[in-house]
N, C-alpha and C positions, 0 to 999 in steps of 0.2 A: 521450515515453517510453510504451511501452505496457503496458497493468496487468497483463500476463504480467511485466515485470520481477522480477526477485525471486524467483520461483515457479519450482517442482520440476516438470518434466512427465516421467514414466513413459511413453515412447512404446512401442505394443507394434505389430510388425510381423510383418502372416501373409502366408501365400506365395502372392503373385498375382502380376503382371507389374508392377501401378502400384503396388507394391513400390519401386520404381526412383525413385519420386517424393520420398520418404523422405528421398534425402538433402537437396533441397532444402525438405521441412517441417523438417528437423531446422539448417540455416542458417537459417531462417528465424525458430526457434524461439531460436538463440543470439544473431541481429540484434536479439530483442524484449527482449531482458536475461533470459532463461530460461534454467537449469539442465538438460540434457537426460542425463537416462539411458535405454539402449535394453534393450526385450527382444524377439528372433526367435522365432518359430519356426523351428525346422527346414528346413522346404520355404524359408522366404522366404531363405534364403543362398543358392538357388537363380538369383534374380533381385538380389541385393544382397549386396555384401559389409560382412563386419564390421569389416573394416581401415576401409573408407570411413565407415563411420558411425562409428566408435570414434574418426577423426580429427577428422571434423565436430564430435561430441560432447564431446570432450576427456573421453570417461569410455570406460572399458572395455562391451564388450557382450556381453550373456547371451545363450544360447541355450539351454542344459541348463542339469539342477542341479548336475552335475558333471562335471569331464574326463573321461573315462574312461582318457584316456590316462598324467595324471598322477595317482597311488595319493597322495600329498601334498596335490593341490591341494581348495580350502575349499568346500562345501557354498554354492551359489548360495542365499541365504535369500530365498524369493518374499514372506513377511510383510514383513523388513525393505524392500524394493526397494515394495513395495506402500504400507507408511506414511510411506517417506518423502515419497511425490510426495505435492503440491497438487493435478495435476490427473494421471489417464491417460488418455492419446490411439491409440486403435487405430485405425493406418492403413498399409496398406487390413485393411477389416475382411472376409472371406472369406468363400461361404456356408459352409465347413467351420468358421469358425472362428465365424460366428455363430452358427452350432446349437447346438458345445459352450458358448460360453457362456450363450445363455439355457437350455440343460438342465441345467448345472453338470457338464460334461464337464470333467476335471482328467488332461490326457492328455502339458503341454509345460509348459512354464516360466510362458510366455507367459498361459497359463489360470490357472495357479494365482495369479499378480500379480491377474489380472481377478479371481476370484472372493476375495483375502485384500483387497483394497481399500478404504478406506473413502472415499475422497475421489472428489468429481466423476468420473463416466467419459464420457466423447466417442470415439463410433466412428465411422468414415466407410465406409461398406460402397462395395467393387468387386467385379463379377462382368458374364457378359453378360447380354444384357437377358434372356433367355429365365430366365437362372436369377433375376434380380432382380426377373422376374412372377411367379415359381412361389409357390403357394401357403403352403410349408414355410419359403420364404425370409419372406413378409410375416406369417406366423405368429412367425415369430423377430425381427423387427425388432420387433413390437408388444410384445413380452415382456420382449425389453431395455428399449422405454421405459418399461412401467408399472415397471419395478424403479427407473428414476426416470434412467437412462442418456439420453445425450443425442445422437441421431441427428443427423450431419453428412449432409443428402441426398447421394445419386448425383446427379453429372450425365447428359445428355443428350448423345453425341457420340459418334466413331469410338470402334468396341470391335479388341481385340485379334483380335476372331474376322474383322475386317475389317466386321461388321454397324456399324451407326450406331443407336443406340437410347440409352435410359437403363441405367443402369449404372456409367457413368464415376465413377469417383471425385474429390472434388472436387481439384479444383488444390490446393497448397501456400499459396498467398496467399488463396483464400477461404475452406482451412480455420482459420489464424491469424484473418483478419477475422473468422470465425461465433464461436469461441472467443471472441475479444475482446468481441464485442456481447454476447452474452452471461453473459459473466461481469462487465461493465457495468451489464447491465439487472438483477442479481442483487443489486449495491451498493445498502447500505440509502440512499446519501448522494448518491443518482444525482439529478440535476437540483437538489442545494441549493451555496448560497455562502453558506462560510465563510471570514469575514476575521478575520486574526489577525495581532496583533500583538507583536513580538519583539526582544531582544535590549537595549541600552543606548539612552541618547541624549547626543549630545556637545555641550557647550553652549560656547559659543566665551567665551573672556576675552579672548585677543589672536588675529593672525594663528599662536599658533603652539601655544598652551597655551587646554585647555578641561578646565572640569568632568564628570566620568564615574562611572560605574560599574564595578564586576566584573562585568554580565553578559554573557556571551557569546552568548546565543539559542539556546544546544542545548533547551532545555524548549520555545519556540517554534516552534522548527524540528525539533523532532517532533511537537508537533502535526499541525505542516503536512502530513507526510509521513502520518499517520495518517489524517488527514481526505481526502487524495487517495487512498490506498489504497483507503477505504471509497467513493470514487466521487464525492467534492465539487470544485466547480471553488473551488479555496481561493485567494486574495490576501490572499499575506504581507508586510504592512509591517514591513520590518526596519530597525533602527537597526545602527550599524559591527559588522559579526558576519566571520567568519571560515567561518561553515559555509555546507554547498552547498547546494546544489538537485538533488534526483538524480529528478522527477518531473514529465513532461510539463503534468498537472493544476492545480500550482503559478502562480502570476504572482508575483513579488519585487519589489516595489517598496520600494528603497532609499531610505531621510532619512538626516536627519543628527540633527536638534535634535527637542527638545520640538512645537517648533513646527511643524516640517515632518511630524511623524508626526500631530499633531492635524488639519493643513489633508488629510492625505495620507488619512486615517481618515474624515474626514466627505466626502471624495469618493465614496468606494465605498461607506458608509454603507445608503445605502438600497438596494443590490443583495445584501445579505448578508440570510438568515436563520439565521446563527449568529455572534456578535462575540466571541471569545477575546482582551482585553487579558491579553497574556503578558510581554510589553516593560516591563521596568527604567524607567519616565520618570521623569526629572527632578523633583523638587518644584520645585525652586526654578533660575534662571539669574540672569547677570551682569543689572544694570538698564543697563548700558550694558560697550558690546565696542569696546576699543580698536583702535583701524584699523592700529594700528604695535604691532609689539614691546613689551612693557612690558620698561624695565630696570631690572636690582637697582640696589634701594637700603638705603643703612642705616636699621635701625630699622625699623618694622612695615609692614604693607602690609595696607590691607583694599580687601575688593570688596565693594560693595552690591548686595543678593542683592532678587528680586522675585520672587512664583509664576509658576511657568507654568500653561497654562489645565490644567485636568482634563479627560481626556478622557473616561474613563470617565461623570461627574456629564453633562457635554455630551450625550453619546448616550442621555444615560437620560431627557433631556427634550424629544427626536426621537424615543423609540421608538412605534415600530409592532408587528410582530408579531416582531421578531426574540429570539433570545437572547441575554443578557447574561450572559459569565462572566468575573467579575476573578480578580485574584492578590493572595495577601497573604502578601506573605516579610517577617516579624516576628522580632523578637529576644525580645519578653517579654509577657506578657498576652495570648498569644498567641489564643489563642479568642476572648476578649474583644474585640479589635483586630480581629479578620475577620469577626466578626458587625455591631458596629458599619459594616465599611465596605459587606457587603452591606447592610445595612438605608439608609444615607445616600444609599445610587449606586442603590438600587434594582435589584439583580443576580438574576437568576435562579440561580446560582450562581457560591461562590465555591472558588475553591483556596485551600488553607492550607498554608504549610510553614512551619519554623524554622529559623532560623541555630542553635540547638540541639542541631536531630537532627544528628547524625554523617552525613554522606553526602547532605544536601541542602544546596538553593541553588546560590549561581554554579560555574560552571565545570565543576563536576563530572560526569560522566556517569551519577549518578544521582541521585533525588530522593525524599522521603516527606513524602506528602502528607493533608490531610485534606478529605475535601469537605462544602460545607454548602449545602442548597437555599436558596431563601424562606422554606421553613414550618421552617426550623432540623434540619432531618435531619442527620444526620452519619454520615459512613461515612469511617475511616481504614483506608489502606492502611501496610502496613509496603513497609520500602526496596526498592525497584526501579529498572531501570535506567529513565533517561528514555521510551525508545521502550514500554516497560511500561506507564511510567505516563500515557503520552499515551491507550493502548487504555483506560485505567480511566475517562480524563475524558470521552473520545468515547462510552462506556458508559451511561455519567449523561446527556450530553446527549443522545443519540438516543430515551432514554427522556425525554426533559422533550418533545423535537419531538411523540413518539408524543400526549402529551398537550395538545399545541396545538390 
């Protein structure tokens, strides 16, 4: 999946010929999981219509701020259209329309999105080569990027005039690929591995009944997503969970038991510089797993229980340069009980919640949590949803790497 998934792009289209290209940036931009809104200008209905992009886009598209033809219809709001997007992409980018914007010329729709913007902007300038050497033109390109814009080069090829020169605006596929790289190489978590671990673990009595948990993996399985969003190639060992995987970046490696997440954990062990135990394990399993069915019988029935290894205490007498952050879901003493298990495991940090607080723990789509370094800091958050509070914990860690 590509880390435009999920993201808002404000595509602004000025009136050139490779206008026409647009509809296939704007497929291209829906194939990579992106949200597309369009804004024209004027002249570019010229070379493209809005029916076709409004289809492509599944959203309606601007050109003015208002109909003129209907005395009812709503005020186009260029702030709103402007803060919504994560990224705006002007393509093609014109010399009429680069001028007005690196002069702050506020003349179309289109200009006023550019100049209310606060998010990333990506232009791809098309013209012919004569006007893409002129002086005025490379005066405006410069101006746009010290403002901190983010030039898509021209290519080199047939021009409309029939000349062949630079100018060309880039194709649709390598202006997604340049986007993509770079907003990759802007991720604070670009080239680290993070392994984390999620969800329950099922410990077998018979073929048919095992000991479990309530956890589900929603708190590990946002992690996950948090940590690939910011750019990590993340491997998530999960125990029996129900949730997805909606991110390329991810690897899921499925267990079952105590066991198989321990041998599955010190696999990948030494390729991670960040280890998140997020996963429910088992304290304790059967000391022995019947091959057959048990059947009822009268009067009691016990199973003789034995630890499973620690995985946490295990990693902590391997470590190297990685970080260690545990979990502590407690019912009482609660502080007490999460300092101690940092201090015992050795953790770089630990998460703390309560079966207490109202709206933490299993199942639920939200959690409140408390974080505690090494050196005993503490910083508590009030209730948030999970995907919230994964951003609060990646927060704290990329600040603990900073000081590696």
């Amino acid at each position: 999946m590509s880390v435009l998934s999920g993201k808002k792009i404000l595509l602004g289209i000025s009136g050139g010929i490779a206008a026409y290209k647009t509809t296939y940036l704007t497929r291209l931009f829906i194939k990579s999981g992106a949200e597309v809104k369009i804004v024209m200008t004027p002249a570019s209905k010229d070379f493209v219509t809005p029916l076709t992009l409004s289809t492509l886009s599944k959203n309606p598209v601007h050109s003015t701020f208002y109909d003129s033809e209907n005395e009812n219809e709503l005020w186009n709001n260029h702030v709103d259209l402007a803060l919504w997007a994560d990224y705006m992409v002007i393509a093609p980018a014109t010399a009429n329309t680069l001028s007005k914007m690196a002069n702050g010329t506020s003349d179309n729709l289109l200009l006023a999105c550019y100049l209310s913007a606060k998010c990333k902007v990506y232009f791809a300038p098309a013209m012919d080569l004569d006007m893409y050497k002129h002086p005025s033109i490379k005066k405006s390109l410069k101006t746009l990027q010290s403002f901190g814009n983010v030039m898509i080069p021209a290519t080199s090829g047939e021009l409309a005039s029939g000349l062949i020169g630079e100018g060309r605006m880039a194709e649709p596929e390598d202006i997604i690929s340049f986007i993509e790289k770079d907003i990759l190489n802007q991720l604070p978590l670009k080239d680290k591995t993070v392994l984390i671990t999620a969800g329950p673990t099922y410990q077998d009595i018979d073929p048919v009944r095992f000991i479990g948990n309530r956890s589900t993996g929603k708190m590990g399985f946002a992690l996950a997503h948090q940590a690939a969003n910011l750019g990590a190639n993340v491997l998530l060992i999960s125990g029996p969970s129900n949730e997805k995987i909606t991110h390329s970046f991810i690897k899921r490696i499925d267990v079952r038991s105590a066991e198989d997440m321990y041998q599955a954990v010190h696999k990948y062990y030494n390729k991670a510089d960040v280890v998140i135990a997020s996963a429910a394990v088992a304290d304790f399993t059967p000391a022995k797993v019947s091959t057959q069915k048990i059947k009822k019988k009268d009067g009691k029935m016990q199973i003789d229980l034995m630890p499973t290894k620690d995985i946490l205490a295990s990693l902590e007498k391997n470590k190297k340069n990685q970080i260690l952050v545990g979990f502590a879901l407690e019912t009482n003493n609660e502080l007490q009980n999460a300092i101690g298990k940092l201090e015992r495991k050795n953790l770089d940090l630990i998460v703390l919640n309560s079966l207490q607080d109202k709206g933490a723990g299993f199942a639920g789509n939200t959690n409140k949590i408390t974080l505690i370094d090494k050196n005993k800091n503490r910083k508590e958050f009030p209730l948030k949803s999970k995907s919230e509070v994964a951003k609060d914990i990646f927060e704290t860690i990329m600040n603990l790497l900073k000081k590696k």
